[in-house]
mmCIF file of the C-alpha atoms, coordinates in Angstrom:
data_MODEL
# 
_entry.id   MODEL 
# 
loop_
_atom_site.group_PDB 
_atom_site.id 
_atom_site.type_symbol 
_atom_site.label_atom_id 
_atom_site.label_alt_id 
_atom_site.label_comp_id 
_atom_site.label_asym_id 
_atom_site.label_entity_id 
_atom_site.label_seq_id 
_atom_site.pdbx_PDB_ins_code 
_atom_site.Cartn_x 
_atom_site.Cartn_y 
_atom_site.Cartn_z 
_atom_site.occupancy 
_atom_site.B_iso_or_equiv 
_atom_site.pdbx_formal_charge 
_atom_site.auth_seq_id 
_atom_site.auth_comp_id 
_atom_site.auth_asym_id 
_atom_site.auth_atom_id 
_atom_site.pdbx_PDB_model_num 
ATOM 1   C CA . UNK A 1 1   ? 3.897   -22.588 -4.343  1.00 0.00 ? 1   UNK A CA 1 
ATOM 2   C CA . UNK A 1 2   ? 6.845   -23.298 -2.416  1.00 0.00 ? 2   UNK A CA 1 
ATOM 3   C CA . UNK A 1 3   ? 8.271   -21.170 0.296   1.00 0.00 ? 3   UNK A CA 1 
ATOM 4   C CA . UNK A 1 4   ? 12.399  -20.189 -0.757  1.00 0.00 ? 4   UNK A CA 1 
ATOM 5   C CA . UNK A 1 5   ? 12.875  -18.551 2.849   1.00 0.00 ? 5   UNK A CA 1 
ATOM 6   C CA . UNK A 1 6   ? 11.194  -18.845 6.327   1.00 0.00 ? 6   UNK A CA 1 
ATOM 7   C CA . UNK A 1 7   ? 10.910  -15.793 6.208   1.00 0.00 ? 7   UNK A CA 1 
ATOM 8   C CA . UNK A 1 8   ? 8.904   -15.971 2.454   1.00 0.00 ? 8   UNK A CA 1 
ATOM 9   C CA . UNK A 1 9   ? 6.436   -18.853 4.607   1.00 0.00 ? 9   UNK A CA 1 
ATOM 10  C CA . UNK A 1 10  ? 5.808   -16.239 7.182   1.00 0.00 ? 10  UNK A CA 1 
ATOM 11  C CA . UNK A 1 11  ? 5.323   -13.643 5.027   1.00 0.00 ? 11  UNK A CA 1 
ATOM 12  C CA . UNK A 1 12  ? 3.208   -15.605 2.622   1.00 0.00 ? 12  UNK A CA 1 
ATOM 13  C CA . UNK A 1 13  ? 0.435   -16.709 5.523   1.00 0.00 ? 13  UNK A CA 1 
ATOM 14  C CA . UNK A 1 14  ? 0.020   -13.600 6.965   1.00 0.00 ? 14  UNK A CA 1 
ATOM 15  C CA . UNK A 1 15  ? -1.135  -12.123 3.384   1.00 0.00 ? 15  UNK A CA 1 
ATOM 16  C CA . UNK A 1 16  ? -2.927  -15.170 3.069   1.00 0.00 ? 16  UNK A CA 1 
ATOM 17  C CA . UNK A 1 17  ? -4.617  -14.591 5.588   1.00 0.00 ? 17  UNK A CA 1 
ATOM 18  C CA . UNK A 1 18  ? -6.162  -11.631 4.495   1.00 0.00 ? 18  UNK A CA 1 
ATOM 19  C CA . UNK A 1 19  ? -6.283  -12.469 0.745   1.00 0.00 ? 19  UNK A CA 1 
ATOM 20  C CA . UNK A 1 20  ? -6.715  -16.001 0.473   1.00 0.00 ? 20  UNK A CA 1 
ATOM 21  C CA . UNK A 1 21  ? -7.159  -15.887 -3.256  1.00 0.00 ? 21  UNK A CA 1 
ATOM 22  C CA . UNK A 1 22  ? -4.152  -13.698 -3.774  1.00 0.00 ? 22  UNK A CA 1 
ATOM 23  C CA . UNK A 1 23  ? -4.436  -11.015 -6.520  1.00 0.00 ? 23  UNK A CA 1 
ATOM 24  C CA . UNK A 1 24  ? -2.952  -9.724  -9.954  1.00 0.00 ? 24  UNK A CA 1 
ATOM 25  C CA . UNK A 1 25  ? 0.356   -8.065  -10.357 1.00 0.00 ? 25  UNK A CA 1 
ATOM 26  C CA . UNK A 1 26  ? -0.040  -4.344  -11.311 1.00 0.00 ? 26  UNK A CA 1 
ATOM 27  C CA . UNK A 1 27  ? 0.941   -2.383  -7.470  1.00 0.00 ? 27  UNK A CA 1 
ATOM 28  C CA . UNK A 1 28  ? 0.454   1.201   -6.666  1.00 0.00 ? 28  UNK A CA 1 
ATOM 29  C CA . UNK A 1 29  ? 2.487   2.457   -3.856  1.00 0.00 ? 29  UNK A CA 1 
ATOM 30  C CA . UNK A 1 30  ? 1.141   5.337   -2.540  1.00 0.00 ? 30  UNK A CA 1 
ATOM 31  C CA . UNK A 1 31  ? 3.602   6.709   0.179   1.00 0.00 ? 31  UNK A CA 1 
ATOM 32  C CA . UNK A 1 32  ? 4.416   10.358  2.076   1.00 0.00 ? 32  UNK A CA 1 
ATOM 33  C CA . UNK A 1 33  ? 7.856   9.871   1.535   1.00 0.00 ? 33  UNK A CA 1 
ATOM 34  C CA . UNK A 1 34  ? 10.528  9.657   -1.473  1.00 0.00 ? 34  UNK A CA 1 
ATOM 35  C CA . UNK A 1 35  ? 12.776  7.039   0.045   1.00 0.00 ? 35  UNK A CA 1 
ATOM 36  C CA . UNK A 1 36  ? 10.529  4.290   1.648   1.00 0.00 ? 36  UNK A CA 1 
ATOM 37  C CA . UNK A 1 37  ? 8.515   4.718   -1.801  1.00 0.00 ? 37  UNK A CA 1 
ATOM 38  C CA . UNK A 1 38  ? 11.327  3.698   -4.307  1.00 0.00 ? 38  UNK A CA 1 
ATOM 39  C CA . UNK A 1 39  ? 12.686  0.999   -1.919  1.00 0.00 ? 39  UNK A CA 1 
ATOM 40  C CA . UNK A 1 40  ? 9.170   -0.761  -1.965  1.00 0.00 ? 40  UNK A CA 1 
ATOM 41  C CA . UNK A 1 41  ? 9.148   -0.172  -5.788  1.00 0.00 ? 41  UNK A CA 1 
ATOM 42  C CA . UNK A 1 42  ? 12.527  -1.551  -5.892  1.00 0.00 ? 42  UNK A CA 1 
ATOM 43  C CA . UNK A 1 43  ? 11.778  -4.762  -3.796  1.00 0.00 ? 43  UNK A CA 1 
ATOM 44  C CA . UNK A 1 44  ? 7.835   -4.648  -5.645  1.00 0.00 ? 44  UNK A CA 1 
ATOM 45  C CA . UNK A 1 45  ? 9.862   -4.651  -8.975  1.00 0.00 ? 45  UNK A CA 1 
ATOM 46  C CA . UNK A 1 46  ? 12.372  -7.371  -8.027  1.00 0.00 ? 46  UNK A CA 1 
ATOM 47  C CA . UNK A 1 47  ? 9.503   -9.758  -6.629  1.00 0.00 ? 47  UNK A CA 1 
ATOM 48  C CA . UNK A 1 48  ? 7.578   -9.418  -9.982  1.00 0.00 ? 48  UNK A CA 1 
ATOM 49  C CA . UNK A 1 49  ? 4.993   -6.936  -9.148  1.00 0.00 ? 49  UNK A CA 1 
ATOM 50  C CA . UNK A 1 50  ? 3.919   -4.063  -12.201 1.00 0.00 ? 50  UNK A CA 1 
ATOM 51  C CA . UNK A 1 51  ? 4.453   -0.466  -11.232 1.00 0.00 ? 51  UNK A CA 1 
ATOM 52  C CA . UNK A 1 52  ? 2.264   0.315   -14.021 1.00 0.00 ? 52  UNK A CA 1 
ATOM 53  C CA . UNK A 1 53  ? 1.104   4.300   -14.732 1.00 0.00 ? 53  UNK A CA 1 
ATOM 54  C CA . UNK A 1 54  ? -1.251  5.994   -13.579 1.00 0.00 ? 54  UNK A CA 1 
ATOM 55  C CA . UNK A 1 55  ? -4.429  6.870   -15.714 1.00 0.00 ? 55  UNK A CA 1 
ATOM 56  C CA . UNK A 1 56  ? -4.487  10.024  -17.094 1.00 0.00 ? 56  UNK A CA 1 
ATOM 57  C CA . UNK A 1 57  ? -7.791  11.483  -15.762 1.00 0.00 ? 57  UNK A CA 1 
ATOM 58  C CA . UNK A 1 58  ? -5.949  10.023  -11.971 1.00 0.00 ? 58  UNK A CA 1 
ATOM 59  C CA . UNK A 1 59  ? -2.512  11.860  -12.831 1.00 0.00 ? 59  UNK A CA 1 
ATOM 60  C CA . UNK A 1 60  ? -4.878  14.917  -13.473 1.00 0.00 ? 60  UNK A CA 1 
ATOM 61  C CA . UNK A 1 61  ? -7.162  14.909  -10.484 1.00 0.00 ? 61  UNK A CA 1 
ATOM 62  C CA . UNK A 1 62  ? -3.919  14.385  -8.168  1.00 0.00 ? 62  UNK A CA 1 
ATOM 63  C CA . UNK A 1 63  ? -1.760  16.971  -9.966  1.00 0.00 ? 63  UNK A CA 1 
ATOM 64  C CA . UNK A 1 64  ? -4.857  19.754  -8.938  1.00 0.00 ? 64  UNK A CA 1 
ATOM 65  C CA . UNK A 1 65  ? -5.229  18.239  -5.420  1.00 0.00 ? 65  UNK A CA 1 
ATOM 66  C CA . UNK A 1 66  ? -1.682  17.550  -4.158  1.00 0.00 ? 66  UNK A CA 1 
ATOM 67  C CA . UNK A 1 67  ? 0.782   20.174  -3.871  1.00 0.00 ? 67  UNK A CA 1 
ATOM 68  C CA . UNK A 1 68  ? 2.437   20.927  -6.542  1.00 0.00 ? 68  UNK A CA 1 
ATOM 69  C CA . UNK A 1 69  ? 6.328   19.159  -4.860  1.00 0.00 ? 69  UNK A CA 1 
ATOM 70  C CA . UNK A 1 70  ? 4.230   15.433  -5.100  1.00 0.00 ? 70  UNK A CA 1 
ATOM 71  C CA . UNK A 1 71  ? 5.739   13.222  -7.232  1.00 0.00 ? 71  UNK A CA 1 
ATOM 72  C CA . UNK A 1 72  ? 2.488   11.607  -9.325  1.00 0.00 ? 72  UNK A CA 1 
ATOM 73  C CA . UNK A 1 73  ? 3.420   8.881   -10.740 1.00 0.00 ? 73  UNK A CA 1 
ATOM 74  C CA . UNK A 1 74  ? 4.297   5.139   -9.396  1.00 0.00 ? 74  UNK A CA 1 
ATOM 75  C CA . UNK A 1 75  ? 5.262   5.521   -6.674  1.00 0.00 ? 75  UNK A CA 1 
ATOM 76  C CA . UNK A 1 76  ? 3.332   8.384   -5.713  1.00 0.00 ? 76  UNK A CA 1 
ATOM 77  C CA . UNK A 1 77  ? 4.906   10.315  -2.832  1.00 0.00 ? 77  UNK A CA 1 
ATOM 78  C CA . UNK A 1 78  ? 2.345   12.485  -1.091  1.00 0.00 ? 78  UNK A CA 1 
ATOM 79  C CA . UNK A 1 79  ? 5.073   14.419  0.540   1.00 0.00 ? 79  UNK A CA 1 
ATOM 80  C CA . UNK A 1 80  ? 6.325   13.855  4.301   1.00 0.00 ? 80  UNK A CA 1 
ATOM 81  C CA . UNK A 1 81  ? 3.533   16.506  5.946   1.00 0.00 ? 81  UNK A CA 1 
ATOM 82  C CA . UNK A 1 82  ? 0.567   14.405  4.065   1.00 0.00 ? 82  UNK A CA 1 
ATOM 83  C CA . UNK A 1 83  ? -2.117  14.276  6.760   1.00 0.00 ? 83  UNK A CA 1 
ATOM 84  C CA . UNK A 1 84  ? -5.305  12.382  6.657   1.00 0.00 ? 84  UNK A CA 1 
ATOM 85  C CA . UNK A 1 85  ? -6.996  14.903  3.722   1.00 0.00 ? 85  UNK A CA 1 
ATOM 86  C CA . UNK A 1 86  ? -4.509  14.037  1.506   1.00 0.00 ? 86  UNK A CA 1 
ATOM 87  C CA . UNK A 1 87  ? -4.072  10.787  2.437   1.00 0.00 ? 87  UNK A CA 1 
ATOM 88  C CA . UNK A 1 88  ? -7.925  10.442  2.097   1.00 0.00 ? 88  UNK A CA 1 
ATOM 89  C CA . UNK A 1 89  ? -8.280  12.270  -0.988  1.00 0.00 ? 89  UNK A CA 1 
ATOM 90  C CA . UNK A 1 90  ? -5.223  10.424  -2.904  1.00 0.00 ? 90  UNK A CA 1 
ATOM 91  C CA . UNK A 1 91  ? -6.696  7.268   -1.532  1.00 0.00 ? 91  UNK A CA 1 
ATOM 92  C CA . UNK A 1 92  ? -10.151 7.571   -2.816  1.00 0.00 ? 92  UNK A CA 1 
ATOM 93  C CA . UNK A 1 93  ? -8.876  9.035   -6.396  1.00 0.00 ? 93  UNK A CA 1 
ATOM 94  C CA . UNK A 1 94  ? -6.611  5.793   -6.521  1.00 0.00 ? 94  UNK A CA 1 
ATOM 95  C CA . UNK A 1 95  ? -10.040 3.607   -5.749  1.00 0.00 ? 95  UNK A CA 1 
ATOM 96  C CA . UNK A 1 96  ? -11.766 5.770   -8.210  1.00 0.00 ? 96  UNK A CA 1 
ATOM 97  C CA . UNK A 1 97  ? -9.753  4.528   -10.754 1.00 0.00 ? 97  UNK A CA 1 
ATOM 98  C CA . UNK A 1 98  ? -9.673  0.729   -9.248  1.00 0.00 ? 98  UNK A CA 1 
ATOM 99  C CA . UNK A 1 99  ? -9.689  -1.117  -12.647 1.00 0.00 ? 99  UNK A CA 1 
ATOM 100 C CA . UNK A 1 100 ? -6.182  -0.234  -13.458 1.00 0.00 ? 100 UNK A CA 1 
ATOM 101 C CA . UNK A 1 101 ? -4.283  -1.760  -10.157 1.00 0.00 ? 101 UNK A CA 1 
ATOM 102 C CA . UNK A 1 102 ? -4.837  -5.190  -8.832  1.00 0.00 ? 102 UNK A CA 1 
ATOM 103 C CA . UNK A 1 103 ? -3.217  -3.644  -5.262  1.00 0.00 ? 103 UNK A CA 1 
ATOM 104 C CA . UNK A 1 104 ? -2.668  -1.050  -3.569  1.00 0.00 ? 104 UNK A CA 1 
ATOM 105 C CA . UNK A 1 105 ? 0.557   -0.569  -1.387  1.00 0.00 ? 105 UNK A CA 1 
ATOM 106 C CA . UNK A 1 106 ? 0.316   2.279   1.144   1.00 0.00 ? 106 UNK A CA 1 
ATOM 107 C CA . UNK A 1 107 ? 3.398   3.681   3.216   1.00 0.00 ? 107 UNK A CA 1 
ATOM 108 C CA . UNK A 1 108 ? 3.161   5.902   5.954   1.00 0.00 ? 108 UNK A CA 1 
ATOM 109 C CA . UNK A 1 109 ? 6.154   7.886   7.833   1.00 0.00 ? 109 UNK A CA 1 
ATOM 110 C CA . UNK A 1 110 ? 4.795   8.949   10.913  1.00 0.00 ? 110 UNK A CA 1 
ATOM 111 C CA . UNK A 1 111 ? 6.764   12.125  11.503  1.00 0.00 ? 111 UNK A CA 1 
ATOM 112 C CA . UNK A 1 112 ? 7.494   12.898  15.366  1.00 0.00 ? 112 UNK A CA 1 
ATOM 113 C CA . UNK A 1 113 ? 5.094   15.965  15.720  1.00 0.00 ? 113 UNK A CA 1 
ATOM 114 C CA . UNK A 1 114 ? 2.538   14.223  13.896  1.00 0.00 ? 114 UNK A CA 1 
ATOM 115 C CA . UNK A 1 115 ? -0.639  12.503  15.689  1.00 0.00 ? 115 UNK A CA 1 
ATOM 116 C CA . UNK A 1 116 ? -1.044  9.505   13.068  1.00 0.00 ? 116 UNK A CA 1 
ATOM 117 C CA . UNK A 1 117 ? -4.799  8.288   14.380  1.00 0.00 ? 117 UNK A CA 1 
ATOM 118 C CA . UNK A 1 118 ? -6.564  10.761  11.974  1.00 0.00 ? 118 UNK A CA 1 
ATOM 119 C CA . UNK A 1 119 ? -4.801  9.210   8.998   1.00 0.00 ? 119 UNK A CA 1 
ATOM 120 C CA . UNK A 1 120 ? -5.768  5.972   10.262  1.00 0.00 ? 120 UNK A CA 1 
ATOM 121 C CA . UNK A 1 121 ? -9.105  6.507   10.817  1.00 0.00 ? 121 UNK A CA 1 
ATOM 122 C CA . UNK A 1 122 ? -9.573  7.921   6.678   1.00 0.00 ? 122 UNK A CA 1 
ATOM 123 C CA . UNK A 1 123 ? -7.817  4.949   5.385   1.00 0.00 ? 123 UNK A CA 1 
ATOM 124 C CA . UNK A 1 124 ? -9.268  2.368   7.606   1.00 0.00 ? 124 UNK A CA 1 
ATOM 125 C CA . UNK A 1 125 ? -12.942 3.636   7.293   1.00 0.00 ? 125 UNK A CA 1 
ATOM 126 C CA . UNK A 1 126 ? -12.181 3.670   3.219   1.00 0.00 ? 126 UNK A CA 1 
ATOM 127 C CA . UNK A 1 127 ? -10.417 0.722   3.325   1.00 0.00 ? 127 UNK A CA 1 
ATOM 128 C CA . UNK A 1 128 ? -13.714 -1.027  4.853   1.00 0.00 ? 128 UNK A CA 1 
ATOM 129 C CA . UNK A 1 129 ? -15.641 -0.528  1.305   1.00 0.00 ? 129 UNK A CA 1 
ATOM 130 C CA . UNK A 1 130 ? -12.503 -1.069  -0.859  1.00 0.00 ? 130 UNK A CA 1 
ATOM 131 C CA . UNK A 1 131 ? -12.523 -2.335  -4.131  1.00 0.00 ? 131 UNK A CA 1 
ATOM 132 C CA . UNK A 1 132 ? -8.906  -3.705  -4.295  1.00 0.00 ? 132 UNK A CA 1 
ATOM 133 C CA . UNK A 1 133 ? -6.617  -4.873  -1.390  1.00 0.00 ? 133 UNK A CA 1 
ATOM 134 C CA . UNK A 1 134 ? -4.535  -2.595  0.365   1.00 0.00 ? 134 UNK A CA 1 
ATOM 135 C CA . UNK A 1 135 ? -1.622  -3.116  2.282   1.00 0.00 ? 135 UNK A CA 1 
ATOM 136 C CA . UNK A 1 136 ? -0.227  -0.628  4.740   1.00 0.00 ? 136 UNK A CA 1 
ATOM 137 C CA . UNK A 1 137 ? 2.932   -0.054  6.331   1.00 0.00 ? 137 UNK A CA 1 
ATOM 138 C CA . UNK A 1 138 ? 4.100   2.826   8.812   1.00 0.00 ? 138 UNK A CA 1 
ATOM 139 C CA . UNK A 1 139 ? 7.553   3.648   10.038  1.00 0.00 ? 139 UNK A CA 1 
ATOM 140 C CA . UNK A 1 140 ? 8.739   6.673   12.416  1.00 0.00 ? 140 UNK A CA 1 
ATOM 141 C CA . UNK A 1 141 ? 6.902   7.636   15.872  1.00 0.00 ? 141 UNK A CA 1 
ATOM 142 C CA . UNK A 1 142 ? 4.715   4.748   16.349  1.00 0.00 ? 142 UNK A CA 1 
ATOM 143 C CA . UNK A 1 143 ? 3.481   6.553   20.043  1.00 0.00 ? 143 UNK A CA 1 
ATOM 144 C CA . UNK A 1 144 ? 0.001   4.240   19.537  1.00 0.00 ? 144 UNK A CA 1 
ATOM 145 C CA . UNK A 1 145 ? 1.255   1.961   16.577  1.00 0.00 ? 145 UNK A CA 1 
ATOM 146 C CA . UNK A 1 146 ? -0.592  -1.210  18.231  1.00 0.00 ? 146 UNK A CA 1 
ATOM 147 C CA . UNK A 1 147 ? -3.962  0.554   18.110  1.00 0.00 ? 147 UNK A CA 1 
ATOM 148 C CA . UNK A 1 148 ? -3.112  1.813   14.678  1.00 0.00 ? 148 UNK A CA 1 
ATOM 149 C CA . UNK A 1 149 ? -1.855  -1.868  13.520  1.00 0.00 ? 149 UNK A CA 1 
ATOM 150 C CA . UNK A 1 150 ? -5.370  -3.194  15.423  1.00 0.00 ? 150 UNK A CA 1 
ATOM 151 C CA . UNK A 1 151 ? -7.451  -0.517  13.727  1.00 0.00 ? 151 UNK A CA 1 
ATOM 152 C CA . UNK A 1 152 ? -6.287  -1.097  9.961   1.00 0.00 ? 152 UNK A CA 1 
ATOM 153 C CA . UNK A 1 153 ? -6.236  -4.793  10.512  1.00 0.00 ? 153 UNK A CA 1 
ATOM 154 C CA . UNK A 1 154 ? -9.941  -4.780  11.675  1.00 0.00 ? 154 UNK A CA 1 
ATOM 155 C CA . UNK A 1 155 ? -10.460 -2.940  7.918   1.00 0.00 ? 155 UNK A CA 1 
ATOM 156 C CA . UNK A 1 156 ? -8.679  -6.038  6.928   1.00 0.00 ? 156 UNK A CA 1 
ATOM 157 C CA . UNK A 1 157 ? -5.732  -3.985  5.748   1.00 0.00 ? 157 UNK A CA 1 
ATOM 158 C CA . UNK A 1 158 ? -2.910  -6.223  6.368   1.00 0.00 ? 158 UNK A CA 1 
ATOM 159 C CA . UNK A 1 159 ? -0.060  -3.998  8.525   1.00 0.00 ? 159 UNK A CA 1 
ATOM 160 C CA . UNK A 1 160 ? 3.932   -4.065  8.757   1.00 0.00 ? 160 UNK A CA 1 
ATOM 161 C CA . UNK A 1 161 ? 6.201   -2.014  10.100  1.00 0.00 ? 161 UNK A CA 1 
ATOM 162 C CA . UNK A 1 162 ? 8.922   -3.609  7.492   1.00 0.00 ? 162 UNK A CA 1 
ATOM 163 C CA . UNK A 1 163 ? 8.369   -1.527  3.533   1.00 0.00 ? 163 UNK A CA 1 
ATOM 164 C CA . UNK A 1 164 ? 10.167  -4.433  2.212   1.00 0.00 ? 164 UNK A CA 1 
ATOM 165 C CA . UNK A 1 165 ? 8.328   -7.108  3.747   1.00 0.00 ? 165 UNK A CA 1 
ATOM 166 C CA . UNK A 1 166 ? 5.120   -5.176  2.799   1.00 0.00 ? 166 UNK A CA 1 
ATOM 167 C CA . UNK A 1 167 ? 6.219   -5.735  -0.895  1.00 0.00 ? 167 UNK A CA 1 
ATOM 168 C CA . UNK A 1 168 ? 7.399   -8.848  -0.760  1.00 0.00 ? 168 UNK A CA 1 
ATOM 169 C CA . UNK A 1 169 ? 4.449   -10.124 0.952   1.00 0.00 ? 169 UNK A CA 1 
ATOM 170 C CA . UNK A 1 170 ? 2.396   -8.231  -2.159  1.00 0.00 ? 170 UNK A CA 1 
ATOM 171 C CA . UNK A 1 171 ? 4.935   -10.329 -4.257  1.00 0.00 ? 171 UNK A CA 1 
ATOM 172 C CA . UNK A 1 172 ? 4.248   -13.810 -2.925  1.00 0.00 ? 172 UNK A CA 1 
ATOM 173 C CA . UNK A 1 173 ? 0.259   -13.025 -3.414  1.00 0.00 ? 173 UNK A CA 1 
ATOM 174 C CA . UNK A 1 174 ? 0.594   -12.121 -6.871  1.00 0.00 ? 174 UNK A CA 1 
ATOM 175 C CA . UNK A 1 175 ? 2.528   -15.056 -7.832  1.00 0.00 ? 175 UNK A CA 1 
ATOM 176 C CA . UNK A 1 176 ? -0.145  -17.383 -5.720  1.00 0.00 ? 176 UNK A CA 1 
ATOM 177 C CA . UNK A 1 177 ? -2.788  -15.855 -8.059  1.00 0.00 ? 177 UNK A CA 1 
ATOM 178 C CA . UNK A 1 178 ? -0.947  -16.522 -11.099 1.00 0.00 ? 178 UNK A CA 1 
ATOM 179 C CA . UNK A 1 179 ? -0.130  -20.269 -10.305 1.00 0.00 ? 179 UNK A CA 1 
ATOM 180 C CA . UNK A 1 180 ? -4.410  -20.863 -9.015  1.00 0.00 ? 180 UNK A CA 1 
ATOM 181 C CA . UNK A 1 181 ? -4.895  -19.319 -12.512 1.00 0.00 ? 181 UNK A CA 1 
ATOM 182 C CA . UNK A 1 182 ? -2.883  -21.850 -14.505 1.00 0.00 ? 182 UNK A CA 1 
ATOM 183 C CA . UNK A 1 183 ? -4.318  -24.638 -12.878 1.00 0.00 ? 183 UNK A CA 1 
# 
């Protein structure tokens, strides 16, 4: 595959660096917030990536667990107060149903008042027995963002602080799978 962009090179070895093999297409984004969730579908959508939708029985389980303001669907939007239960819990449901995404896209707006190290400790310690990759991005008050960044990444959880190059990175992987599966 060639690189169109510096940027698209950079991009492209630090996914490959977690995900040497790349992976199929069809994204989940699971995100606390509206906004950052439809500009990764928007870049996700442009770079080739499904938003495909979710199975029913996942739809159901999330509709009784989340409030009832969450958006379930693709992108899912957990709602800006998500802590780490319903982080967790919309996490594991998603991995519970791990046969109909190749990836899993994860967005998290750290509000101000909001100590962020008890989400990152749920995802990171379910990342570690994942079935699919995950990719995580966080935005806001980043007070201990390095140790949160150092914490995912040790769950080998790839981490930006970009939503777009989170999905564009997701991009370039999918289309590395689909070329080492032509040849």
């Amino acid at each position: 595959m060639r690189a169109r962009s510096l940027r698209d090179l950079h991009l492209a070895a630090k996914g490959l660096g977690f995900f040497p093999k790349g992976f199929g297409k069809r994204a989940l984004i699971l995100s606390n917030s509206g906004g950052p969730g439809v500009l990764a579908a928007d870049e996700a959508t442009l770079g080739g990536l499904d938003l495909v939708d979710l199975p029913a029985a996942l739809a159901a389980r999330l509709k009784a667990d989340l409030p009832p303001e969450a958006s379930v669907r693709n992108p899912l939007d957990l709602l800006a107060d998500a802590r780490e239960d319903r982080f967790g819990l919309s996490l594991e449901a998603a991995l519970d149903h791990a046969d109909a995404f190749d990836v899993i896209l994860m967005i998290h707006v750290v509000p101000f008042m909001v100590d962020a190290t008890p989400v990152i400790e749920r995802l990171s310690a379910l990342a570690k027995t994942a079935k699919r990759p995950l990719l995580h991005s966080m935005m806001g008050t980043l007070e201990h963002g390095r140790a949160w960044f150092d914490a995912m990444e040790a769950a080998q959880v790839p981490m930006f602080s970009n939503i777009e190059d989170m999905a564009r990175t997701t991009s370039l992987l999918a289309r590395c799978y689909q070329i080492a599966q032509k040849d």
